[in-house]
C-alpha positions as CSV (number, residue, x, y, z in Angstrom):
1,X,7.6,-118.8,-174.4
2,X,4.7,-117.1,-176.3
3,X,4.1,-117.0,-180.2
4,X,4.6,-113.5,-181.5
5,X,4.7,-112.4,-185.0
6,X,6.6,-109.1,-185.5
7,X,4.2,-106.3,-185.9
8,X,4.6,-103.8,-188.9
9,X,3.5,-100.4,-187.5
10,X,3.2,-97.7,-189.6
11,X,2.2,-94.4,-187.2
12,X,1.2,-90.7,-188.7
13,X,1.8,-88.4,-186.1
14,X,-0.1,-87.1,-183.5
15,X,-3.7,-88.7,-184.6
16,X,-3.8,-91.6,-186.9
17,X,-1.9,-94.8,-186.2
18,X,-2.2,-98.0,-188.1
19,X,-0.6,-101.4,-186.7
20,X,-0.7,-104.5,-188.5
21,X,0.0,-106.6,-185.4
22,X,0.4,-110.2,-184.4
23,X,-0.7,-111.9,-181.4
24,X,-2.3,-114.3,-179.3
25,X,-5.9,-114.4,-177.5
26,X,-8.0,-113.2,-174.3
27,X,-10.4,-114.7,-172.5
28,X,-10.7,-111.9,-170.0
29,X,-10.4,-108.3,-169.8
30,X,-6.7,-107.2,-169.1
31,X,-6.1,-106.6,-165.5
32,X,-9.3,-108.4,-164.7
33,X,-8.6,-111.3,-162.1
34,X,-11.1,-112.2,-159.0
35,X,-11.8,-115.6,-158.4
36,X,-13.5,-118.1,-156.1
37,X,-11.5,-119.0,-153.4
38,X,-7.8,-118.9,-152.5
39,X,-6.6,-121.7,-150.9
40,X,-2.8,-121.1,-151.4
41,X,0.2,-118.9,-152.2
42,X,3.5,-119.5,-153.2
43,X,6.4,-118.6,-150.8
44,X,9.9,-119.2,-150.9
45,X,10.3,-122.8,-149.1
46,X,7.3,-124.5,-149.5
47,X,6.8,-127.5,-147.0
48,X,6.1,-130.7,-148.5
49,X,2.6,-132.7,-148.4
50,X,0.5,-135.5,-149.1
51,X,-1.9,-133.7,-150.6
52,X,-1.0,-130.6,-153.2
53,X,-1.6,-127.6,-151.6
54,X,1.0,-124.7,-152.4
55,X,1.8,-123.6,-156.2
56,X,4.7,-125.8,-156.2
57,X,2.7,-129.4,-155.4
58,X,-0.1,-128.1,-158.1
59,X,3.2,-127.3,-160.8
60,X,4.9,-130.9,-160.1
61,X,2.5,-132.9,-160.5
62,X,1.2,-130.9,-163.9
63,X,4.4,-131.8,-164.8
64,X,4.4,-135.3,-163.9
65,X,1.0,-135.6,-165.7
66,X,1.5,-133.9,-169.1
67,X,4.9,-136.6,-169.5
68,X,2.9,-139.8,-169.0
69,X,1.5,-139.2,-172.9
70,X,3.7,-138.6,-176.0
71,X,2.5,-136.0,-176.9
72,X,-0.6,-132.7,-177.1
73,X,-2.1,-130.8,-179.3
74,X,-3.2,-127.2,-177.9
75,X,-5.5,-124.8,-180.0
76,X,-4.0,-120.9,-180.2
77,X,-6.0,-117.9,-180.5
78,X,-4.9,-114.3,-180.2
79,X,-5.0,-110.8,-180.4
80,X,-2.4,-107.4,-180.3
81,X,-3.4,-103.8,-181.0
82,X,-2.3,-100.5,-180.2
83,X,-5.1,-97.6,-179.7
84,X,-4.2,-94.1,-179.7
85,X,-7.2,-90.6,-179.1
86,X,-9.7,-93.4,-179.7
87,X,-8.4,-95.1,-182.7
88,X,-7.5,-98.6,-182.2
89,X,-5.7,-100.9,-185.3
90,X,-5.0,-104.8,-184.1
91,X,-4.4,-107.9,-185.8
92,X,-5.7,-111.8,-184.7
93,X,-3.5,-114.8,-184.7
94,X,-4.7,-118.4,-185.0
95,X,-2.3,-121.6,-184.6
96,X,-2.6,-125.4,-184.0
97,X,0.1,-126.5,-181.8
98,X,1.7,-130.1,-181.4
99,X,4.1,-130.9,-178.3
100,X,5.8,-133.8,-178.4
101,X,7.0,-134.4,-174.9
102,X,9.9,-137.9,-175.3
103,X,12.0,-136.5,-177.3
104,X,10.9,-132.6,-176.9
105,X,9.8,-131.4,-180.1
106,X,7.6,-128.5,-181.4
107,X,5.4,-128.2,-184.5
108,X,3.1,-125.2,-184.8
109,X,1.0,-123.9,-188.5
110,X,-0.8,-120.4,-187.7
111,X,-2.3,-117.3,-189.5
112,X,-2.3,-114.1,-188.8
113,X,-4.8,-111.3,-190.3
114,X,-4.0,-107.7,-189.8
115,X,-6.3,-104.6,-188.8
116,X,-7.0,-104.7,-193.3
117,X,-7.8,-107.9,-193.4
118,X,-4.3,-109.5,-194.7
119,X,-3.6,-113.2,-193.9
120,X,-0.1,-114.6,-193.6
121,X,0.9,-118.1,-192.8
122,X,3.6,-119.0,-190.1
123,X,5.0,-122.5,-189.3
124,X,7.5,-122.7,-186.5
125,X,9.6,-126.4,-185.1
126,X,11.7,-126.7,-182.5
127,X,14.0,-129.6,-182.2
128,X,17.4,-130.1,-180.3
129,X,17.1,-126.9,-178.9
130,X,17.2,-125.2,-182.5
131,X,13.7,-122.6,-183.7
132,X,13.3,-122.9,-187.6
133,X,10.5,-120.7,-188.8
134,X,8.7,-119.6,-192.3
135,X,6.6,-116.6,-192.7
136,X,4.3,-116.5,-195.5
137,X,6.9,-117.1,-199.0
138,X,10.1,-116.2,-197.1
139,X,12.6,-118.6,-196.7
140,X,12.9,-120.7,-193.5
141,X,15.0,-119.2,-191.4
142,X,16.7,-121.1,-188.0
143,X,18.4,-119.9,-184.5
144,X,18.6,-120.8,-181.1
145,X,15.4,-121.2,-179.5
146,X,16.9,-118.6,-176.3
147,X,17.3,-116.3,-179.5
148,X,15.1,-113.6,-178.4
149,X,13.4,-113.5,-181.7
150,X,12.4,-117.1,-181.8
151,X,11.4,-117.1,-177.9
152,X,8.5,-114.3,-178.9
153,X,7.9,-116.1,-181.8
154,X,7.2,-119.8,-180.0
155,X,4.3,-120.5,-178.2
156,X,5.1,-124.0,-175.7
157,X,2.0,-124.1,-173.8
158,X,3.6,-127.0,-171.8
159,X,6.5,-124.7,-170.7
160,X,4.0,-122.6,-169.2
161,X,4.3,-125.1,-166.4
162,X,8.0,-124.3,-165.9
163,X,7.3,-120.5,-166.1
164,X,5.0,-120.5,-163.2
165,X,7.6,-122.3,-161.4
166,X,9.5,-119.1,-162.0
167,X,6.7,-116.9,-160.7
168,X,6.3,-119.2,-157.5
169,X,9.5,-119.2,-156.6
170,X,9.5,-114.9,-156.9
171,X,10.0,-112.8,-153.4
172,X,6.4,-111.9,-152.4
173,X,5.2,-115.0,-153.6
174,X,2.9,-114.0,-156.8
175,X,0.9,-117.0,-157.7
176,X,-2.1,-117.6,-156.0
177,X,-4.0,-121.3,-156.1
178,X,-8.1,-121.3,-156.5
179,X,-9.6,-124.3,-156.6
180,X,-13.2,-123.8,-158.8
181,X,-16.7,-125.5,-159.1
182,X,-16.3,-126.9,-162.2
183,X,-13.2,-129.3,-161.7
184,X,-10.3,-127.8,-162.2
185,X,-7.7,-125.9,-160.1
186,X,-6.1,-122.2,-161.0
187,X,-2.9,-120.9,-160.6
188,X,-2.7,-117.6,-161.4
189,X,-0.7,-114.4,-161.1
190,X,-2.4,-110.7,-161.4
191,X,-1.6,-107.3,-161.5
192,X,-3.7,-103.8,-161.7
193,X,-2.4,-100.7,-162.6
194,X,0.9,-100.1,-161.6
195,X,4.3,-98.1,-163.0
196,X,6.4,-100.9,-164.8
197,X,9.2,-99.9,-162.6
198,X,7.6,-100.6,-159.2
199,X,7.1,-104.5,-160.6
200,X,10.3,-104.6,-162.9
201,X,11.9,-107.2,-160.7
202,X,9.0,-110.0,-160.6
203,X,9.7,-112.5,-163.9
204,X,5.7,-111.8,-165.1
205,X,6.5,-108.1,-165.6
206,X,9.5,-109.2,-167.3
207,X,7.8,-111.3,-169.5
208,X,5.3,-108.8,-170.3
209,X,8.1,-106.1,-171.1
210,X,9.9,-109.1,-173.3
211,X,6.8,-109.2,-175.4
212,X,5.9,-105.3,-175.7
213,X,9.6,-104.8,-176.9
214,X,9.5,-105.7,-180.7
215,X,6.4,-103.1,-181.0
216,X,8.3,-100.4,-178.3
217,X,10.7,-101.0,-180.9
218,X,8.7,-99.7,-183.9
219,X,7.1,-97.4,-182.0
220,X,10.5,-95.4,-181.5
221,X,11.4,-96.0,-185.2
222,X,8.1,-94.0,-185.5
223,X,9.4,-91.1,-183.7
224,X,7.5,-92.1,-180.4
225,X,9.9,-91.8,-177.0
226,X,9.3,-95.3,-175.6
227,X,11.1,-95.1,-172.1
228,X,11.1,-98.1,-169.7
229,X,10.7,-95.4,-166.5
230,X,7.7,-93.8,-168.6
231,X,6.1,-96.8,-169.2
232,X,2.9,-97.9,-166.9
233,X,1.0,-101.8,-167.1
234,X,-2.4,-100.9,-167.4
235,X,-3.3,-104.7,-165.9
236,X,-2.1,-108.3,-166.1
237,X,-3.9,-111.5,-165.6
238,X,-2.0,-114.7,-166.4
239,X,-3.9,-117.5,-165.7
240,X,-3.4,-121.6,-165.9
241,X,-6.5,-124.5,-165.2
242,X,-5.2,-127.4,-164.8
243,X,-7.8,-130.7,-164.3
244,X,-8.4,-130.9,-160.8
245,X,-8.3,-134.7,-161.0
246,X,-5.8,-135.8,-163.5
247,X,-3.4,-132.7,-163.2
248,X,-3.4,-132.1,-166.9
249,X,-2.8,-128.6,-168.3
250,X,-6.8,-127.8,-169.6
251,X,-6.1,-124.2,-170.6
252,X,-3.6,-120.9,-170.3
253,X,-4.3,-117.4,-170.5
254,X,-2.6,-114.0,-171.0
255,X,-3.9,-110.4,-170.8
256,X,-1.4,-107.6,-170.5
257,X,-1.4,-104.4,-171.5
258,X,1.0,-101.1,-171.4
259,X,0.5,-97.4,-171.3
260,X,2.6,-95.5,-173.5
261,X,3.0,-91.8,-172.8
262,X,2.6,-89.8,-175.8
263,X,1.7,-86.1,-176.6
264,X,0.0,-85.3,-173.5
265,X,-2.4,-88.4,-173.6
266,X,-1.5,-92.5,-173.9
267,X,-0.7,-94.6,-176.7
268,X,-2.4,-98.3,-175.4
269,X,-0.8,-101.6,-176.1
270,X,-2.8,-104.8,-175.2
271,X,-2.1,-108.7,-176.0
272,X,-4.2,-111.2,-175.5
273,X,-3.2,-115.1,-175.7
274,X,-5.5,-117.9,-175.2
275,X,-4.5,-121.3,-175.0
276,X,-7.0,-124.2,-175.2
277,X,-5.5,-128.3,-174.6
278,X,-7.2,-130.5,-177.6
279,X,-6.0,-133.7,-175.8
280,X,-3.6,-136.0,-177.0
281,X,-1.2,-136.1,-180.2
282,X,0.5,-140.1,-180.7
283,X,2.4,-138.6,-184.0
284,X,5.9,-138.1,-184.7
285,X,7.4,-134.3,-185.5
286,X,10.0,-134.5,-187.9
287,X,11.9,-131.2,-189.8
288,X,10.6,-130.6,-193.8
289,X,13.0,-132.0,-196.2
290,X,13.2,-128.1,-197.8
291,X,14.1,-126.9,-193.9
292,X,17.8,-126.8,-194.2
């Protein structure tokens, strides 16, 4: 699950459009993968080993290793714009985040400053399965955390470990395994420039389209014909560096971005999400008194 704020578009048709957008960080280009050397895919029965080789050994034991602490902090830095004939209005998002892993529980304070400049606070928990959130004065506001609202708007970076699960476990097997120079290991899962409906089926592409929808949304309420067949992913490059000795999560990463088909030219979405691990967090996360 990512944190999303939902972005207030405001487009003047066919050559000016302004977004004030929500959104998480880059560390990348979108589309732009490579990397050093591939030393496993995933596939649909991996065999068991001693030592982790496919996706699936590198995802256990990240797994294993981010539960033997109470908790992590993780640093959140982000960006989402929309450009259209050269004009390009985005918005930055900035967020501390603290896991607790026994019980589960999520506390996350962020800002996000629009394309003018406006800052608005955002604090988000998640306990007992449950998303309560406050945007700027509003009043806090609770639902499921499968509530498709609340999944855009929280960002887990340790479920990240889970949804790469998903990804390994996809026909084609997507994630590939790249073990670097600097000590750590990456599994990631890329994409160049392909129509949305030739990937529709693998769960990144879904994600991707999950995320897009609250702005495909507000681009139709702005008159703009946002069809799924229509739409094309200019690139994706998800990304996530685990320690190559310890197995921790160190860092995830998401560039995506669509192509929207408008007037004869494209209307260009791109989100970037960067997630960096802080290291531990021994406190407890407990709901505001003013929460209910």
């Amino acid at each position: 699950m990512r944190t999303r704020l939902r972005c207030a578009l405001v487009l003047v048709l066919p050559l000016v459009l302004s977004l004030d957008a929500c959104g998480v960080e880059a560390g990348k280009p979108v589309g732009a993968a490579g990397s050093p050397e591939v030393v496993a895919t995933s596939s649909a029965t991996p065999e068991p080993s001693a030592t982790p080789e496919s996706p699936e050994d590198f995802l256990d034991l990240a797994e294993k290793a981010m539960a033997e602490e109470s908790g992590w902090t993780f640093s959140v830095k982000g960006e989402e714009g929309l450009t259209l004939q050269g004009q390009k209005n985005a918005a930055t998002y900035r967020a501390t985040v603290r896991r607790a892993m026994k019980p589960e529980a999520l506390r996350s304070e962020g800002v996000t400053t629009s394309s003018k400049g406006t800052r608005k606070n955002e604090e988000i928990y998640v306990a007992d399965g449950t998303a309560y959130l406050k945007e700027g004065d509003a009043p806090w506001k609770h639902a499921p955390v499968t509530d498709p609202e609340m999944r855009n708007k929280v960002e887990d970076p340790v479920a990240v470990v889970e949804e790469f699960r998903t990804y390994a476990k996809d026909t084609g097997g997507d994630v590939k395994v790249t073990r670097t120079g600097d000590g750590t290991v990456e599994l990631r899962v890329a994409s160049g420039k392909r129509k949305l409906s030739a990937v529709a089926d693998r769960a990144w592409a879904k994600k991707a389209k999950r995320e897009f929808d609250p702005t495909a949304e507000q681009l139709r309420k702005a008159g703009v014909a946002v069809e799924d067949a229509q739409l094309t992913l200019s690139g994706l490059d998800e990304v996530l560096v685990l320690d190559a000795k310890t197995y921790r999560i160190r860092s995830h990463r998401l560039d995506f971005g669509f192509l929207i088909p408008y007037g004869g030219a494209d209307i260009t979405f791109e989100q970037h999400v960067g997630e960096e691990n802080q290291g531990t967090y021994a406190g407890r996360i407990e709901l505001p008194a003013d929460v209910r």
